[in-house]
LOVEXTI-298543 format. One record per residue (C-alpha): residue number from 1; x, y negated, z. Coordinates in Angstrom, 1 decimal. Each point is the difference from the previous one (the first is absolute). Example, Ala and Ser with C-alpha at 12.3 -4.5 7.8 and 13.67 -1.06 7.14 Angstrom:
! LOVEXTI-298543
+------+--------+--------+--------+
: resi :      u :      v :      w :
+------+--------+--------+--------+
:    1 :   12.3 :    4.5 :    7.8 :
:    2 :    1.4 :   -3.4 :   -0.7 :
+------+--------+--------+--------+
END
This chain:
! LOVEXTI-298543
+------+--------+--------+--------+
: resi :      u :      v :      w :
+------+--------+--------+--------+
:    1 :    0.5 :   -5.1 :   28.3 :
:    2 :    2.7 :    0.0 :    2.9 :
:    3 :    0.9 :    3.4 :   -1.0 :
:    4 :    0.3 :   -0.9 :   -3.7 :
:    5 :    2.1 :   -3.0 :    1.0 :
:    6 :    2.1 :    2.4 :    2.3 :
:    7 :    0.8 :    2.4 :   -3.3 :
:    8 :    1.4 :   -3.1 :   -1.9 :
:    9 :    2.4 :   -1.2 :    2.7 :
:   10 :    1.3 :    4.2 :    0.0 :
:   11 :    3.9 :    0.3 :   -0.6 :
:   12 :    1.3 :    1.2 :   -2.7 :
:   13 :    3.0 :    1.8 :   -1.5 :
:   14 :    1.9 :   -2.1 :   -2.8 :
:   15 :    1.6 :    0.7 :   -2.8 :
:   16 :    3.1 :   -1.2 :    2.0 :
:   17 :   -0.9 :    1.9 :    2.9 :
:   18 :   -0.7 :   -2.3 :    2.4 :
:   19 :   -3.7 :   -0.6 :    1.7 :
:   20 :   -2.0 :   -2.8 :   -0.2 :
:   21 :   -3.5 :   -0.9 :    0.3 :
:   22 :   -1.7 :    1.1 :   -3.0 :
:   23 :   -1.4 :   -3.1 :   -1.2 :
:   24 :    1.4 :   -3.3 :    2.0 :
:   25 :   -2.6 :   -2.4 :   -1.5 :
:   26 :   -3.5 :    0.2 :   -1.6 :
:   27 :   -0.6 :   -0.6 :   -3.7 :
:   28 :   -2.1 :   -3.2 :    1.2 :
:   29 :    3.0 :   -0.9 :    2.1 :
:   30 :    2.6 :    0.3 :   -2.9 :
:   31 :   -2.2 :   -1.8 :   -2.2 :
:   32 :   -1.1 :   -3.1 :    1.9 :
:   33 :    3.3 :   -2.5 :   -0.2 :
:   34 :    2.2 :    1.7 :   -2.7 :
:   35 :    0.1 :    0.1 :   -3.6 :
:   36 :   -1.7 :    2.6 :   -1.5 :
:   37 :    3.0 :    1.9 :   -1.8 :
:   38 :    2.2 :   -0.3 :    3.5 :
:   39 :   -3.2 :    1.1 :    1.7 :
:   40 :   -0.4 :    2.6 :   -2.4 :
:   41 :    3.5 :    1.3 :    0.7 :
:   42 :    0.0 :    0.0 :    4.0 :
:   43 :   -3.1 :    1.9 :   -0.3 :
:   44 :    1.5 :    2.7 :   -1.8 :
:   45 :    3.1 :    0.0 :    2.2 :
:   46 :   -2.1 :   -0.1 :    2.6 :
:   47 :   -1.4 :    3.3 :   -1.0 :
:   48 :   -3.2 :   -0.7 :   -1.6 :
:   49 :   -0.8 :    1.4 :   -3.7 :
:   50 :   -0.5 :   -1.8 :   -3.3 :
:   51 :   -3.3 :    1.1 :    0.0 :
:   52 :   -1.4 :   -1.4 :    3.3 :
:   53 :    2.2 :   -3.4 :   -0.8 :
:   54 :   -2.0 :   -0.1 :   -3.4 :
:   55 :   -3.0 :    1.2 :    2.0 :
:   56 :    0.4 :   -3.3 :    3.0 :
:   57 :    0.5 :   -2.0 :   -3.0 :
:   58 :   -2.9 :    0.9 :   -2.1 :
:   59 :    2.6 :    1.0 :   -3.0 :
:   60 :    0.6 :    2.7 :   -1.9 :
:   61 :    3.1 :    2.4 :    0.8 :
:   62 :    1.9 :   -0.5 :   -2.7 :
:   63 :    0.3 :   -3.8 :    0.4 :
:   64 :    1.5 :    0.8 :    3.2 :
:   65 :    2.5 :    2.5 :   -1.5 :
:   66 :    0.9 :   -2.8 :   -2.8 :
:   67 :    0.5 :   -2.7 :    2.6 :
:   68 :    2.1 :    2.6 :    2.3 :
:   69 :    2.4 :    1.3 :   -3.4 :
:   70 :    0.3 :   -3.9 :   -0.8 :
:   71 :    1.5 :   -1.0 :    3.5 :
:   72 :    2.5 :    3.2 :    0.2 :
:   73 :    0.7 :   -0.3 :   -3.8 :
:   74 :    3.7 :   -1.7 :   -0.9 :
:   75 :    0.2 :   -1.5 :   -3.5 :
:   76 :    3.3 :    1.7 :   -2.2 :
:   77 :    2.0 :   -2.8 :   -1.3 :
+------+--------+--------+--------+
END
């Protein structure tokens, strides 16, 4: 179990190029005081897939996918 949560806490390389931990909180941590959309979103920034968020949250995938393309969606006037 350590080692498992040693692997999480592993750096990574970035799109940006710059290292950071691979994931900075758990899914329970980003899901215990915020909303679920936000949550949602910090998770995936965080690193984590659509499919394990959907998975922590008992929901399907492509809930998740809707939710994330209706927070980075701008209405055309």
């Amino acid at each position: 179990l350590q080692i498992l949560k040693e692997i999480e806490r592993q750096k990574v390389i970035t799109a940006d190029s710059t290292n950071r931990p691979a994931y900075q909180k758990s899914l329970q941590e980003h899901f215990s005081d915020a909303k679920r959309n936000e949550a949602i979103i910090l998770a995936l920034e965080d690193g984590y897939t659509q499919a394990r968020i959907a998975e922590h949250l008992g929901v399907s995938r492509s809930l998740v996918s809707k939710i994330v393309k209706s927070v980075y969606s701008t209405s055309d006037p």
